[in-house]
N, C-alpha and C positions, 0 to 999 in steps of 0.2 A: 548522445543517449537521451531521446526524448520521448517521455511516455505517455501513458492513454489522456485525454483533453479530456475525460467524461469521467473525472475522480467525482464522486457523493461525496455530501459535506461531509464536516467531520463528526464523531461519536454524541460530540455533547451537544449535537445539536439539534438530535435526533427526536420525536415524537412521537413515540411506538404505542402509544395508545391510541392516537387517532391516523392513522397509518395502515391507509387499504392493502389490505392481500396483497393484491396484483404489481401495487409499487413496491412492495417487501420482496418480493422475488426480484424484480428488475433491478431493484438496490441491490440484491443479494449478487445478480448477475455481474452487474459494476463492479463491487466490492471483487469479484475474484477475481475478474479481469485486469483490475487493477492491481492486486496481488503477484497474479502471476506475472505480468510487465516486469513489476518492480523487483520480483527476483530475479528475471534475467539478467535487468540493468547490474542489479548486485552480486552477480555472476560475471555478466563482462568486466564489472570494476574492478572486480576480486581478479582474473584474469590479468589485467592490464598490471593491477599493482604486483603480481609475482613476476610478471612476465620480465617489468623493469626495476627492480628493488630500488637503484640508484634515482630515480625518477626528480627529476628538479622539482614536480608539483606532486610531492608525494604527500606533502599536507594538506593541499587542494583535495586530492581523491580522497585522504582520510573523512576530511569534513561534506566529500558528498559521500560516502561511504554512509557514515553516522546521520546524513538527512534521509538517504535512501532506506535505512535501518526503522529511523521513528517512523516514517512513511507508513511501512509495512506493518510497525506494531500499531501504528493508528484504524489502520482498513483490517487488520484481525481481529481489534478491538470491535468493531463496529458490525462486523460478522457474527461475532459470538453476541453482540447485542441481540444482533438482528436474527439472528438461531433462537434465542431464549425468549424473543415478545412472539414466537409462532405459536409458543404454549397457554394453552387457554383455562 
């Protein structure tokens, strides 16, 4: 399960005051793209973990489960940043 190579940095590390238009889109375009990746991934995971309950590396998938989870709350956080510096 390997996902999009073109993650935007993280939230905090953002600039949205001097931050042209046109790269606020493109970030915006990333951020969902990377979104949505990341739900599938946590869709397959979630699949995989019912599919095998007994699973030897069921603690493995928990803990990428729980990385794939902040992931997503990171790139929403950063969404709704980047939604809110469009208002002027």
């Amino acid at each position: 399960m390997e996902g999009p190579k073109d993650l935007p940095p993280p939230a905090d590390t953002m600039d949205l005051d001097n931050i042209d238009p046109n790269a606020k889109c493109e970030d915006l375009r990333k951020c969902k793209a990377a979104i949505s990746a990341t739900k599938k991934r946590i869709q397959h995971l979630h699949i995989i973990m019912n599919e095998i309950p007994d699973n030897p590396g069921m603690k493995q998938l928990a803990i990428l489960d729980k990385n794939f989870q902040e992931e997503l709350e990171g790139l929403n956080k950063r969404v709704n940043m980047l939604n809110g510096s469009f208002v002027n």
